[in-house]
N, CA, C and O atoms as a DFTB+ gen file, in Angstrom:
784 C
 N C O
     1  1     108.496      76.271     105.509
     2  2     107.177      76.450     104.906
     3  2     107.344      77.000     103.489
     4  3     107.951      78.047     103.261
     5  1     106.767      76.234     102.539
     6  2     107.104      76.693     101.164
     7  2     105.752      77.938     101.034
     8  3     105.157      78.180     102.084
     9  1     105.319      78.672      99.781
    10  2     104.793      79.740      99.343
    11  2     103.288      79.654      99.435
    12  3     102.472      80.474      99.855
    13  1     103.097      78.117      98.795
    14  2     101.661      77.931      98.317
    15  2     100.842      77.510     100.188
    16  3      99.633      77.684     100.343
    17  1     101.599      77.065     101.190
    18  2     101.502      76.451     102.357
    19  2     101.288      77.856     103.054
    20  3     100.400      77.917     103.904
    21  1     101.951      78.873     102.796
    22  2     102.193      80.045     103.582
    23  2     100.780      81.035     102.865
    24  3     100.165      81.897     103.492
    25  1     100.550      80.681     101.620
    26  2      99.120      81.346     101.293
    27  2      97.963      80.679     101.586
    28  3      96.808      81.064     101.767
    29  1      98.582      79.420     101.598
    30  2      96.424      78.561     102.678
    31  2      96.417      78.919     103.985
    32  3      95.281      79.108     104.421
    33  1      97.665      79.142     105.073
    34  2      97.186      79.533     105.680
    35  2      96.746      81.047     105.873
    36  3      96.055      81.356     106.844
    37  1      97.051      81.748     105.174
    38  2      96.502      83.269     104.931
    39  2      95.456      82.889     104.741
    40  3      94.895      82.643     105.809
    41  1      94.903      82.712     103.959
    42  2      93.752      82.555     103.425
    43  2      92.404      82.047     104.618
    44  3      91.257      82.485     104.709
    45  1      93.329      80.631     105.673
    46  2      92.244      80.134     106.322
    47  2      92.277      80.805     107.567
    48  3      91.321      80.539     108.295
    49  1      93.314      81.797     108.125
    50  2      93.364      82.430     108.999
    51  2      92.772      84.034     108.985
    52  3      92.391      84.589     110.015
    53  1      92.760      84.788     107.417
    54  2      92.125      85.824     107.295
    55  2      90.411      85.215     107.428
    56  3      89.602      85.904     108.048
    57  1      90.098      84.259     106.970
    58  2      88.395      84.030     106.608
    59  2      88.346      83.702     108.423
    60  3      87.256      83.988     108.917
    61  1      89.148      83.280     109.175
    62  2      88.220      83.281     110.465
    63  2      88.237      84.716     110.998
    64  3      87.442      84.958     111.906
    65  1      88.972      85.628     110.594
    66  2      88.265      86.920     110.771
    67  2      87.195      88.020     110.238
    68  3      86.600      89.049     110.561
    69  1      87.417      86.835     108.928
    70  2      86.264      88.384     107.875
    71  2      84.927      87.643     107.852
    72  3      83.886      88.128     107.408
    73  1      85.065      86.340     108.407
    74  2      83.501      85.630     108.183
    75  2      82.625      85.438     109.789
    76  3      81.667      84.676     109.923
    77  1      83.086      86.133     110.690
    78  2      82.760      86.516     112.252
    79  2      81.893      87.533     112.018
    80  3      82.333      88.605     111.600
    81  1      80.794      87.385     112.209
    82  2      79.512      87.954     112.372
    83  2      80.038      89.516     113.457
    84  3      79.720      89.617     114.642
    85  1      80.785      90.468     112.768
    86  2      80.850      91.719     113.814
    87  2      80.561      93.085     112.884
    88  3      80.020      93.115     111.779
    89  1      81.115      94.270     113.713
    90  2      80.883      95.326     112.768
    91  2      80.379      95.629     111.453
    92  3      79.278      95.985     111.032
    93  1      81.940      95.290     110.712
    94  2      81.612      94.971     109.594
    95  2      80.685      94.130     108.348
    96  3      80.438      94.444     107.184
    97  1      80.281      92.840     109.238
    98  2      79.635      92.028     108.650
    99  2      78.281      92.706     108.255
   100  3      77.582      92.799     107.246
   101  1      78.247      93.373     110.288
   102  2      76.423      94.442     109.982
   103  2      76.774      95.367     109.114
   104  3      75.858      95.719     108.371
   105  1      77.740      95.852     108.965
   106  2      77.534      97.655     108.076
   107  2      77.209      96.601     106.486
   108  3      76.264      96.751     105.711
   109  1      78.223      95.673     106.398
   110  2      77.732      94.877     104.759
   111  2      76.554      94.500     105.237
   112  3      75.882      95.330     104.626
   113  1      75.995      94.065     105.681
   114  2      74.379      93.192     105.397
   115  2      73.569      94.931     105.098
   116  3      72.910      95.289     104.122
   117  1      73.858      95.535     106.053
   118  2      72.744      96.573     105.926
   119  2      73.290      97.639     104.737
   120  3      72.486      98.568     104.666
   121  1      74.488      97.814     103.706
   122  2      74.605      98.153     102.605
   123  2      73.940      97.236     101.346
   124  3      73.539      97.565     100.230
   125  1      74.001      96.085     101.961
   126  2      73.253      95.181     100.839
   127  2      72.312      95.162     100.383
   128  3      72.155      94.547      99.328
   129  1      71.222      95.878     101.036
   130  2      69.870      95.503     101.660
   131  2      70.048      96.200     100.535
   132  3      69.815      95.606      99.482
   133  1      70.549      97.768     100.475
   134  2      70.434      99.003      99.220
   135  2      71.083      98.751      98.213
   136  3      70.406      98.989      97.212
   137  1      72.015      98.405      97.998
   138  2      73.220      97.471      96.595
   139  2      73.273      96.406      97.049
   140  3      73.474      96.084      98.220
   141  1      73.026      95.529      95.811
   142  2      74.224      94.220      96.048
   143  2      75.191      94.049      95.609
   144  3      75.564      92.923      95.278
   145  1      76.158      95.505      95.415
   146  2      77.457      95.547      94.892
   147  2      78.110      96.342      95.965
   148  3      79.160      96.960      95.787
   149  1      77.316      96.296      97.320
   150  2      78.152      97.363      97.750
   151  2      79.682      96.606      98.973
   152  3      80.692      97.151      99.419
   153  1      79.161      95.260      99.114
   154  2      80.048      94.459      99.752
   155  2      81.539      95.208      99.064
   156  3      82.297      95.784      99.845
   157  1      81.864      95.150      97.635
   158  2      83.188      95.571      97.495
   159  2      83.229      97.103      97.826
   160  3      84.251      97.704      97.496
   161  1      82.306      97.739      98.393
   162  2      82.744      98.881      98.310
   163  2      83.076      99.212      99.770
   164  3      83.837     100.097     100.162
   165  1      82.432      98.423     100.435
   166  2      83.054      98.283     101.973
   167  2      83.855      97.392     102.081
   168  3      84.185      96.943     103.179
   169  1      84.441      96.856     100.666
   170  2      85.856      96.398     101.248
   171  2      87.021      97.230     100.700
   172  3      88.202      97.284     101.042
   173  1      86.515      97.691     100.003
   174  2      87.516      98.948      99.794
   175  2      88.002      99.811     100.551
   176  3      89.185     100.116     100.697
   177  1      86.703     100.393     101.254
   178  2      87.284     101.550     102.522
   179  2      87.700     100.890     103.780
   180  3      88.141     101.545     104.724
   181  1      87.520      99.150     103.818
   182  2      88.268      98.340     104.851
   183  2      89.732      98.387     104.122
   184  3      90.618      98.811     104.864
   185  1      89.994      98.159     103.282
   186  2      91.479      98.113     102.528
   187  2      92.413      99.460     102.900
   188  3      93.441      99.409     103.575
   189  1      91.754     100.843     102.232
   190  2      92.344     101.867     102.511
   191  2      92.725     101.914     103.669
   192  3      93.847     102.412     103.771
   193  1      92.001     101.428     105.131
   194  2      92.709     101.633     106.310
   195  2      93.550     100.232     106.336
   196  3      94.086     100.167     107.442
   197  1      93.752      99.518     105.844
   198  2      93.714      97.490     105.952
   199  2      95.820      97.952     105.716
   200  3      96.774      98.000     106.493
   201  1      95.587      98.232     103.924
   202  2      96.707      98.493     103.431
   203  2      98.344      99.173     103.849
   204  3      99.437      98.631     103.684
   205  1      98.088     100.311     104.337
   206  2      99.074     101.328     104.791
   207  2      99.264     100.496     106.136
   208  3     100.251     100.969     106.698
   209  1      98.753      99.504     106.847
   210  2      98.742      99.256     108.021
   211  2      99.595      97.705     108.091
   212  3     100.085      97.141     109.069
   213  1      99.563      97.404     107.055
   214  2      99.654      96.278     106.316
   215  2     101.575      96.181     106.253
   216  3     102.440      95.594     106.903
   217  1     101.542      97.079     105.133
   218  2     102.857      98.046     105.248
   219  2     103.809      98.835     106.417
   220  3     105.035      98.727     106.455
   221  1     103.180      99.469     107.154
   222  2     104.057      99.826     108.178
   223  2     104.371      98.742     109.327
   224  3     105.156      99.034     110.229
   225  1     103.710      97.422     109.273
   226  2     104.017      96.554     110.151
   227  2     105.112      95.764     109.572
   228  3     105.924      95.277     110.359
   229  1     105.310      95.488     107.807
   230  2     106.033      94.871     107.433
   231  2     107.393      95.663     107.627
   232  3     108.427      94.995     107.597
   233  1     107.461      96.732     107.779
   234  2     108.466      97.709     108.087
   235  2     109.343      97.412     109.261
   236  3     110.573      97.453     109.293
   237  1     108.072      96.945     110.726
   238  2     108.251      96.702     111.944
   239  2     108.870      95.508     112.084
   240  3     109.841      95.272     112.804
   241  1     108.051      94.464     111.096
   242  2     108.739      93.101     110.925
   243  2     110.005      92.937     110.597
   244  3     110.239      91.734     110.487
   245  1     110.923      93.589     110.391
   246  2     112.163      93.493     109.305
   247  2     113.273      93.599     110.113
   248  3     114.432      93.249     109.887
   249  1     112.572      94.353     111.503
   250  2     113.207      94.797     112.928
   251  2     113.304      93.963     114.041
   252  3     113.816      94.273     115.116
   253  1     112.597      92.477     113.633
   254  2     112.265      91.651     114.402
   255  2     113.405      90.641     114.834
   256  3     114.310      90.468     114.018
   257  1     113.441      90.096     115.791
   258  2     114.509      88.999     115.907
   259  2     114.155      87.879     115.885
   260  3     113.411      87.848     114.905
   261  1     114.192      86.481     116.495
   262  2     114.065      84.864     116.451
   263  2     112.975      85.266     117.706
   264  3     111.779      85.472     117.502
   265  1     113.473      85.319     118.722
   266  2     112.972      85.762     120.055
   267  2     111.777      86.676     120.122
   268  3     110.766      86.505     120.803
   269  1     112.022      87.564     119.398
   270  2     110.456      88.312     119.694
   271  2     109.711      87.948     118.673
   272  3     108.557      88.378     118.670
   273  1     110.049      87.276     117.804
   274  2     108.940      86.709     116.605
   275  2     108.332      85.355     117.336
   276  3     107.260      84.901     116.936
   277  1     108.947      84.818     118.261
   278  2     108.308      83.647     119.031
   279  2     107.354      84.400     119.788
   280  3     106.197      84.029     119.586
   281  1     107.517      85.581     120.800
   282  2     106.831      85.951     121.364
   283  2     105.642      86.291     120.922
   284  3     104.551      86.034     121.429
   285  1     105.898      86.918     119.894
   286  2     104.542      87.407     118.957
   287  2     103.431      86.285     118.540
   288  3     102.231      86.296     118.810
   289  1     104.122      85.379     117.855
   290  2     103.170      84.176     118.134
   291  2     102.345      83.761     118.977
   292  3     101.142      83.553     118.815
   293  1     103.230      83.580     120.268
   294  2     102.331      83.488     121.243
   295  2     101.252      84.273     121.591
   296  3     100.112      83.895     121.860
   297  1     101.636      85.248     121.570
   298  2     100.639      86.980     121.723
   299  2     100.027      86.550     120.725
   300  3      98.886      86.345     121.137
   301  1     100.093      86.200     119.320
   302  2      98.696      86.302     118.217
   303  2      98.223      84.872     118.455
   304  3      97.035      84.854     118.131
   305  1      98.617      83.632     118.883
   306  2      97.685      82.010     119.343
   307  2      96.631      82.371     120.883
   308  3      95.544      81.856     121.145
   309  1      97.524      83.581     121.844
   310  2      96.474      84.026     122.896
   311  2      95.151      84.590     122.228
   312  3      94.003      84.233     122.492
   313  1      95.569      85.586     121.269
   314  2      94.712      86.433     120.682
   315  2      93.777      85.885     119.874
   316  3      92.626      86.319     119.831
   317  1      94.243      84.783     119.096
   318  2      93.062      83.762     118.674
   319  2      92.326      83.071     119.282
   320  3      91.237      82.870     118.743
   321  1      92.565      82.469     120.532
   322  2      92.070      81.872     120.855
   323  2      90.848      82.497     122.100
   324  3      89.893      81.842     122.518
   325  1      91.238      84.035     122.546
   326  2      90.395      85.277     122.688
   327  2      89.175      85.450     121.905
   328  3      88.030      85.433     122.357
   329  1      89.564      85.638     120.555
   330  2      88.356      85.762     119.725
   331  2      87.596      84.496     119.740
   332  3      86.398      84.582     120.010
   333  1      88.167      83.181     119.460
   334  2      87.531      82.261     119.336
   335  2      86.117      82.391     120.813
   336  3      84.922      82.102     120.740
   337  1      86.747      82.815     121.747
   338  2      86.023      82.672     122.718
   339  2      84.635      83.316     122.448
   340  3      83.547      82.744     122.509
   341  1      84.943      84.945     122.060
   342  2      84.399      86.101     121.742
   343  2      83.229      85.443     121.112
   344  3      82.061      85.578     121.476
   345  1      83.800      84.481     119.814
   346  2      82.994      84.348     118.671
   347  2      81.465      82.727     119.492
   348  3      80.316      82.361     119.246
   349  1      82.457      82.419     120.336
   350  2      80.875      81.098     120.707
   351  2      80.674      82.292     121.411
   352  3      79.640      82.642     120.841
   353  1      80.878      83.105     122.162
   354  2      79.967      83.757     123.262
   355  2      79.042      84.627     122.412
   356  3      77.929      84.765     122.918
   357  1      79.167      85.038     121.636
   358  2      78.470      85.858     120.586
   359  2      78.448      87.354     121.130
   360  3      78.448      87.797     122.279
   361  1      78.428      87.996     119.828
   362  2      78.216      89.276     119.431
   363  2      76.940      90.311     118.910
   364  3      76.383      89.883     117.899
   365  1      76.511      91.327     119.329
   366  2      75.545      92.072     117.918
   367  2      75.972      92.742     117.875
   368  3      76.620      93.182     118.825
   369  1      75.871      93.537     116.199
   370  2      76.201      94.643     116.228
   371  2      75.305      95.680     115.360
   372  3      74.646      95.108     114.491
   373  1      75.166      96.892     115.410
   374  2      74.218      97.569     114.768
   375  2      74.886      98.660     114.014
   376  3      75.776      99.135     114.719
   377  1      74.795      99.318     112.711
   378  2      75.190     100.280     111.640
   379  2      74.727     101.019     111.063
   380  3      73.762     100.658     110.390
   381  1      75.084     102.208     111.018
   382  2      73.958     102.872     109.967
   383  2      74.760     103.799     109.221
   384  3      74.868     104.891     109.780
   385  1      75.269     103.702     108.280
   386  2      76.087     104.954     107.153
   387  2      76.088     104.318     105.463
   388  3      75.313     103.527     104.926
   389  1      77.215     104.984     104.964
   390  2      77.525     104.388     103.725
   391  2      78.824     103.502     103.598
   392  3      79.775     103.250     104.338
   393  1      78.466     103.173     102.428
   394  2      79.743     101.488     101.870
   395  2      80.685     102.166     102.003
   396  3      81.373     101.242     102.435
   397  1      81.376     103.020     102.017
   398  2      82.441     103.200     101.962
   399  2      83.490     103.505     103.193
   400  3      84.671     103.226     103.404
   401  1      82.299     104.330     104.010
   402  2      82.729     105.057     105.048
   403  2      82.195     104.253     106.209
   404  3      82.322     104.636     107.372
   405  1      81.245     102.478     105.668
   406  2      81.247     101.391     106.715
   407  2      82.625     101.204     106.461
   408  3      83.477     101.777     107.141
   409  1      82.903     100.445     105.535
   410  2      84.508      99.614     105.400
   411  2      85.687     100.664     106.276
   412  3      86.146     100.208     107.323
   413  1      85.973     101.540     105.981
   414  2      86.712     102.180     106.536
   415  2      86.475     102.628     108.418
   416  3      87.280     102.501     109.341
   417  1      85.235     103.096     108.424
   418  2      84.460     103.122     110.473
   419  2      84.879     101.722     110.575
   420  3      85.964     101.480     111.103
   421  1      84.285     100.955     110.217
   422  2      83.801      99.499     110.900
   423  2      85.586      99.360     111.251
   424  3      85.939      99.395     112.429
   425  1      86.547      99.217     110.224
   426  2      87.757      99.169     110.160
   427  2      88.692      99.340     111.242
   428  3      89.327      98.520     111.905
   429  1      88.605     101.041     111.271
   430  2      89.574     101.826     112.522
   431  2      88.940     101.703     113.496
   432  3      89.668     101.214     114.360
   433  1      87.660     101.929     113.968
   434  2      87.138     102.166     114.742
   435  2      87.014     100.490     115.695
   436  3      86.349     100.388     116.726
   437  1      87.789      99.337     115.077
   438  2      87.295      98.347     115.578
   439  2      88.043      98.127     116.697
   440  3      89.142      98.153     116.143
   441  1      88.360      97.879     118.149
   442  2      89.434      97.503     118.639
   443  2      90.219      96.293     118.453
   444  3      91.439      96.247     118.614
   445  1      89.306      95.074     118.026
   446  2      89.517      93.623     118.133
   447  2      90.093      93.589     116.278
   448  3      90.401      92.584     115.636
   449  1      90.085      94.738     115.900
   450  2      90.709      94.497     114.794
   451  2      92.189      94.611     114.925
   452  3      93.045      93.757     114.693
   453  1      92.364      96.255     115.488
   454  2      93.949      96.555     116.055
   455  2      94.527      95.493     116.301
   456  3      95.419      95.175     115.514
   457  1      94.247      94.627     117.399
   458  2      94.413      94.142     118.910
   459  2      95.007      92.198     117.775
   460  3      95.922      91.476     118.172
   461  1      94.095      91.879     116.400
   462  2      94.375      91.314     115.364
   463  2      95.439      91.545     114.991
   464  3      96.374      90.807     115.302
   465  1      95.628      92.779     114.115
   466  2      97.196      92.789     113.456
   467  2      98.092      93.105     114.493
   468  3      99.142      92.463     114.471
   469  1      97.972      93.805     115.263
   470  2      99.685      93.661     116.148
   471  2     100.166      92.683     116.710
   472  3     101.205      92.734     117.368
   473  1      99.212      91.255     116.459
   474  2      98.961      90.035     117.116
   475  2      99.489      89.323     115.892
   476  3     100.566      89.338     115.296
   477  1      98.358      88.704     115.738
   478  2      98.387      87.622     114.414
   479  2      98.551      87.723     113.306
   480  3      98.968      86.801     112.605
   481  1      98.191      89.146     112.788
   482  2      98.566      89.847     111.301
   483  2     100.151      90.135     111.261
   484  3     100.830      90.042     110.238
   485  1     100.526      90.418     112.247
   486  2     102.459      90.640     112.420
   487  2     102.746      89.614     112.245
   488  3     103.544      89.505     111.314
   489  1     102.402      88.488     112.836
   490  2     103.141      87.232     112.611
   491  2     103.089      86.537     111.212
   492  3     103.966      85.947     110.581
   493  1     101.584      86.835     110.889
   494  2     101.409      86.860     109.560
   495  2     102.909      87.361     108.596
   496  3     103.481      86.686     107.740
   497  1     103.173      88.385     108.953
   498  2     103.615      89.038     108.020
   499  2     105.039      88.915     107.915
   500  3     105.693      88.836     106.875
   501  1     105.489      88.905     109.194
   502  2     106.981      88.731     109.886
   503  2     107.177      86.922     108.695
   504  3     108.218      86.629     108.106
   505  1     105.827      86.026     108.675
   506  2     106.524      85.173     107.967
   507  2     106.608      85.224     106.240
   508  3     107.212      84.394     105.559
   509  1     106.030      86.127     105.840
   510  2     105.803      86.627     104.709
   511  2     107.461      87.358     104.539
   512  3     107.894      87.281     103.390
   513  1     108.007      87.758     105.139
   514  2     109.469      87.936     104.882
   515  2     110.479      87.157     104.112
   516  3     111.432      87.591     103.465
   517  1     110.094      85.925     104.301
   518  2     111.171      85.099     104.159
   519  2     110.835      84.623     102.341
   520  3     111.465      83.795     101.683
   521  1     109.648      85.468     101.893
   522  2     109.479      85.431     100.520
   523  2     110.037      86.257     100.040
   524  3     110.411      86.101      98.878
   525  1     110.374      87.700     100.868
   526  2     110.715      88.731     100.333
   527  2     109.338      89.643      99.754
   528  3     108.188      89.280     100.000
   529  1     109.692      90.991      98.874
   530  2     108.381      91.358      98.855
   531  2     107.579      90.817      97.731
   532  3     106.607      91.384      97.232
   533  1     108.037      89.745      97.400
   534  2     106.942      89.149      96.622
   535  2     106.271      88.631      97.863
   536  3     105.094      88.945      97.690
   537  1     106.382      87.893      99.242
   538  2     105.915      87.242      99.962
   539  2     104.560      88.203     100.110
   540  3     103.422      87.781      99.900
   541  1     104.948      89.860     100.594
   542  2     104.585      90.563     101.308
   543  2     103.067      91.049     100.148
   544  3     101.975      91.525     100.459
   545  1     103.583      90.705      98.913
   546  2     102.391      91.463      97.454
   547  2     101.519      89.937      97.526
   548  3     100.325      90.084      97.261
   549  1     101.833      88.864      97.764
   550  2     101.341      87.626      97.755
   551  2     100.133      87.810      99.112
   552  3      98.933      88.029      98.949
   553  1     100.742      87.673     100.247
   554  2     100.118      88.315     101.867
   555  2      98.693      89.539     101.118
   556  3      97.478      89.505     100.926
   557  1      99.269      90.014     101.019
   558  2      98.391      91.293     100.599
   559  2      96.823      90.828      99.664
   560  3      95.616      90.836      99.905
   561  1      97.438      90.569      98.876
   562  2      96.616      90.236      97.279
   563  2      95.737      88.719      98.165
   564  3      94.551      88.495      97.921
   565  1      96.317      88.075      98.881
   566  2      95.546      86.830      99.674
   567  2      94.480      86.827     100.503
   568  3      93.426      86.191     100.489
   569  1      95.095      87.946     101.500
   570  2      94.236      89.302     102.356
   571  2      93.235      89.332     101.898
   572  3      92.412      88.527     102.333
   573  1      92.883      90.145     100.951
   574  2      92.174      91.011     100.172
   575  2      91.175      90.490      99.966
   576  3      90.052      90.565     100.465
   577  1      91.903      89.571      98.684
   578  2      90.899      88.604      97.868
   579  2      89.553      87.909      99.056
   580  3      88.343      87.773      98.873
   581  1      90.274      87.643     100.050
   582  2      89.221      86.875     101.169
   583  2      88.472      87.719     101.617
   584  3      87.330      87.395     101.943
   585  1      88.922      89.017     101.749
   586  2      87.461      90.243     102.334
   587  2      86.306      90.473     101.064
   588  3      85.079      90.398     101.125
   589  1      87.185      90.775      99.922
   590  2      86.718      91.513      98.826
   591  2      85.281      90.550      98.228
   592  3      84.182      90.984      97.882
   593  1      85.875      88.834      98.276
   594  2      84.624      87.215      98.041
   595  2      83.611      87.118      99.385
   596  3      82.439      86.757      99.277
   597  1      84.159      87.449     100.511
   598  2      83.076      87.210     101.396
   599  2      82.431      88.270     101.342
   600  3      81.323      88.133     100.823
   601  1      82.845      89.905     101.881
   602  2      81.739      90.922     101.736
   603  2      81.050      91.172     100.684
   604  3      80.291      92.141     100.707
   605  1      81.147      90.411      99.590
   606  2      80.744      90.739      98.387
   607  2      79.618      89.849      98.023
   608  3      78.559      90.097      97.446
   609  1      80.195      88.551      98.591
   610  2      79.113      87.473      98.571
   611  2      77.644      88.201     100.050
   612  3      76.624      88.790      99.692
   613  1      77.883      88.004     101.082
   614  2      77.340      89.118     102.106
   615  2      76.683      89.990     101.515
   616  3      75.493      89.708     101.663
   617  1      76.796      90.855     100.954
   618  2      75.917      91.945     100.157
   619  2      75.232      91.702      98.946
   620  3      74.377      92.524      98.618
   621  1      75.420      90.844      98.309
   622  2      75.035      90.389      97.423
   623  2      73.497      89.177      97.559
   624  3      72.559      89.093      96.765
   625  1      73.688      88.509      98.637
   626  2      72.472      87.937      99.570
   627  2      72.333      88.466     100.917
   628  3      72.377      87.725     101.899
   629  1      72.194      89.505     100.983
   630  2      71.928      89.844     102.476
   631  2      70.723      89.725     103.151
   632  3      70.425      89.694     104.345
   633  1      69.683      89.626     101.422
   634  2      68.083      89.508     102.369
   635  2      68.254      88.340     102.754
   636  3      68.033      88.079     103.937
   637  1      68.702      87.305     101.834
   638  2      68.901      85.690     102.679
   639  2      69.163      85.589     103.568
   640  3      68.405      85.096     104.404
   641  1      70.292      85.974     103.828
   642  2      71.185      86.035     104.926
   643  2      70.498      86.858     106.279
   644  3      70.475      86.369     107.408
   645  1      70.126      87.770     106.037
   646  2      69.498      88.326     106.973
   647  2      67.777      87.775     107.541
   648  3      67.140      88.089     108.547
   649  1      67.499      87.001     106.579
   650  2      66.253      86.206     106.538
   651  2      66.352      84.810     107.726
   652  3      65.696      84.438     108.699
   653  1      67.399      84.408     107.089
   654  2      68.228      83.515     108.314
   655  2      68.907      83.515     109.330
   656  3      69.291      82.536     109.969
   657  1      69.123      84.814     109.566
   658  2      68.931      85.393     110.811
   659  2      70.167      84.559     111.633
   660  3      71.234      84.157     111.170
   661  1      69.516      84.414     113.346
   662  2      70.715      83.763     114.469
   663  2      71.357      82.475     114.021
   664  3      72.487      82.102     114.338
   665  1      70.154      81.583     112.933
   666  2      70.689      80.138     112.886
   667  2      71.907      80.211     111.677
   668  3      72.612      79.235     111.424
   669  1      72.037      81.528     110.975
   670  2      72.888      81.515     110.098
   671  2      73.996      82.231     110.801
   672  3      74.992      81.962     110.130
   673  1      74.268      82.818     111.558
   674  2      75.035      83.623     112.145
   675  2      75.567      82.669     113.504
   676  3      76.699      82.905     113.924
   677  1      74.952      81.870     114.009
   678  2      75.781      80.879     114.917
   679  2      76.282      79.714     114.235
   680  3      77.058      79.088     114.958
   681  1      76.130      79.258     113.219
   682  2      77.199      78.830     112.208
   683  2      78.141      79.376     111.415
   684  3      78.741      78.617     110.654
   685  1      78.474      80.826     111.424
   686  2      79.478      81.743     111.073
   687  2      80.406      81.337     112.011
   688  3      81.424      80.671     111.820
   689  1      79.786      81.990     113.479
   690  2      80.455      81.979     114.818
   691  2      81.099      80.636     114.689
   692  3      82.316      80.468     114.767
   693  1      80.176      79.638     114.478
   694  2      81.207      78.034     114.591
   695  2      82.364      77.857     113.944
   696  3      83.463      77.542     114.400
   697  1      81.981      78.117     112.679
   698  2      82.965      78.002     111.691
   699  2      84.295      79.131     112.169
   700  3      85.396      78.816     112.620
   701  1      83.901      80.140     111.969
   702  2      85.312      81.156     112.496
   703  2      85.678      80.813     113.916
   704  3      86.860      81.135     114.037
   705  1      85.160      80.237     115.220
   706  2      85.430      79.819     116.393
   707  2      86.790      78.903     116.185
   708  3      87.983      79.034     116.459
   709  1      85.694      77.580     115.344
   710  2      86.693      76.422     115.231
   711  2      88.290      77.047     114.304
   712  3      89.406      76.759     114.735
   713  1      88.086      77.914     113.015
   714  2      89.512      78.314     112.796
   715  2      90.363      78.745     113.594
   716  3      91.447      78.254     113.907
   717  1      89.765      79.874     114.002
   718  2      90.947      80.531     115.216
   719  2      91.242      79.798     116.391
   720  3      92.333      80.058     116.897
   721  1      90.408      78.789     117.054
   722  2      91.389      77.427     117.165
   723  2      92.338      76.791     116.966
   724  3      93.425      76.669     117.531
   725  1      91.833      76.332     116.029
   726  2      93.084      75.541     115.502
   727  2      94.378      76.416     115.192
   728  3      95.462      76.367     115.773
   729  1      93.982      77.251     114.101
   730  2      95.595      78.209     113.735
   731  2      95.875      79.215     115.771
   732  3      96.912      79.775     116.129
   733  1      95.063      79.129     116.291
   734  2      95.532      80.020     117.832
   735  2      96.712      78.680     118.551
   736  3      97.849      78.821     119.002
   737  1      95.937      77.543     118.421
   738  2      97.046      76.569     118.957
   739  2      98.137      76.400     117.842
   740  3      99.298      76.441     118.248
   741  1      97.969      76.245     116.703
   742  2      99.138      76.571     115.479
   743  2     100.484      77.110     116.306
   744  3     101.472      76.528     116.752
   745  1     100.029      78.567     116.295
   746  2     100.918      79.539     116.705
   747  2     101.580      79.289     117.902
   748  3     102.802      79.144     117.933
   749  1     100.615      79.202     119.260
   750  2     101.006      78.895     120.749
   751  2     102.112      77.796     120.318
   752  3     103.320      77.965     120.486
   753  1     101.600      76.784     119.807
   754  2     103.112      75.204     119.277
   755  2     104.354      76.323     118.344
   756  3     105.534      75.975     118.391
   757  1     104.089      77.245     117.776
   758  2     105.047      77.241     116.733
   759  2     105.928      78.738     117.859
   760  3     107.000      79.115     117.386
   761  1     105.696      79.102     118.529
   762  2     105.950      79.905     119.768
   763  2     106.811      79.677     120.297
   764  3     107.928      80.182     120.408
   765  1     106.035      78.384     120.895
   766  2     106.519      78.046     122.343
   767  2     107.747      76.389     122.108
   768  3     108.402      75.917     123.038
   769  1     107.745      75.901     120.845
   770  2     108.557      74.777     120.797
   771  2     108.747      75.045     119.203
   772  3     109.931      74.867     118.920
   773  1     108.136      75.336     118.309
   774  2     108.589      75.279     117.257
   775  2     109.532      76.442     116.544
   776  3     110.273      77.179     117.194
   777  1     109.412      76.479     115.373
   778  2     110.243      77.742     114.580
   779  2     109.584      78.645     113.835
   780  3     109.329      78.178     112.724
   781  1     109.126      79.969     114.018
   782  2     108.599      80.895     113.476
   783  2     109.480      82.054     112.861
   784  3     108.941      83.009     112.302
C-alpha cells in the first residue's frame, strides 16, 4: 500500500466514525445552536483526549508482530461491522455543557469510541508504521482534518441540520453504516487471508 492509498483510507474510515449521528455529533449541534464556530472547538477538546491516545498506541504498535496485527484486524472488521449495525439500528443522544468540555466528555466518556481505537484505530496505525513517523504525523493530521471539516461544518448549520431532523440523520446513519461495511469486511479479508 503506497502513502496517498493509506491516507484515503484514513480519511474514509475516520468519516464513518465522525459523521455517525452520536454523542458528539449532539454536544456539536447543540454548541452550534450558540456559535457557529464552536464545531472546532469541540474538536479540539476531542483532539486533546484523541492525540496522546493516538501516540501511546503507536508506541503499542511498534510491539506488534505479523500474527497479532492479523488478529487485530479482525477484532477492528468485527468492530466495524458492530457499529455498522449500531448505526441502521439507530441511536439518540442528548447534551448539555460547553465546546470544549463537549469534545473532550463526549470523547472519554464514549465507550464505542475506546472499543474504536484499540480495534480499528490500532490497525490504523500499526499500518501507518511502515511510513515511519512521517506515516504516523500524516495518520494524525488526516484524523483531524476529518473531525475538525465535519464538526465544523455541523456547527456551523446546525439549525438546518437540526431542522431536518430524523430524515437527515438516517442518511448519516446510511452513509457511515455502508462505510464501516465495506472497510469492516476490508479488514476481516486483510486478517484472515491477506497481509496487514
Amino acid at each position: 500500500m503506497d502513502i496517498l492509498a493509506f491516507v484515503l483510507m484514513v480519511i474514509f474510515i475516520s468519516l464513518s466514525g465522525v459523521m455517525a449521528p452520536g454523542p458528539l455529533f449532539a454536544a456539536t449541534l447543540a454548541e452550534g445552536r450558540k456559535n457557529p464556530f464552536s464545531g472546532f472547538i469541540v474538536s479540539t477538546g476531542h483532539a486533546v483526549v484523541e492525540i496522546p491516545l493516538i501516540l501511546a498506541l503507536y508506541a503499542f504498535g511498534l510491539t506488534l508482530n505479523s500474527l497479532e496485527r492479523k488478529f487485530l484486524a479482525i477484532a477492528g472488521g468485527i468492530v466495524m461491522l458492530y457499529l455498522a449495525y449500531s448505526e441502521v439500528k439507530g441511536s439518540e443522544s442528548e447534551y448539555k455543557g460547553g465546546s470544549l468540555f463537549a469534545g473532550a466528555a463526549m470523547t472519554a466518556l464514549n465507550p464505542y469510541f475506546i472499543m474504536w481505537w484499540l480495534t480499528v484505530g490500532l490497525t490504523l496505525i500499526t499500518k501507518s508504521i511502515e511510513f515511519g513517523i512521517f506515516g504516523l504525523i500524516v495518520f494524525i493530521l488526516a484524523h483531524e482534518v476529518c473531525d475538525y471539516v465535519w464538526l465544523g461544518f455541523v456547527a456551523a448549520f446546525s439549525g438546518k441540520i437540526a431542522k431536518a431532523g430524523k430524515k437527515l440523520q438516517d442518511v448519516l446513519r446510511i452513509t457511515s453504516a455502508s462505510l464501516l461495511l465495506f472497510f469492516g469486511a476490508v479488514f476481516l479479508y486483510a486478517g484472515l487471508v491477506g497481509k496487514i
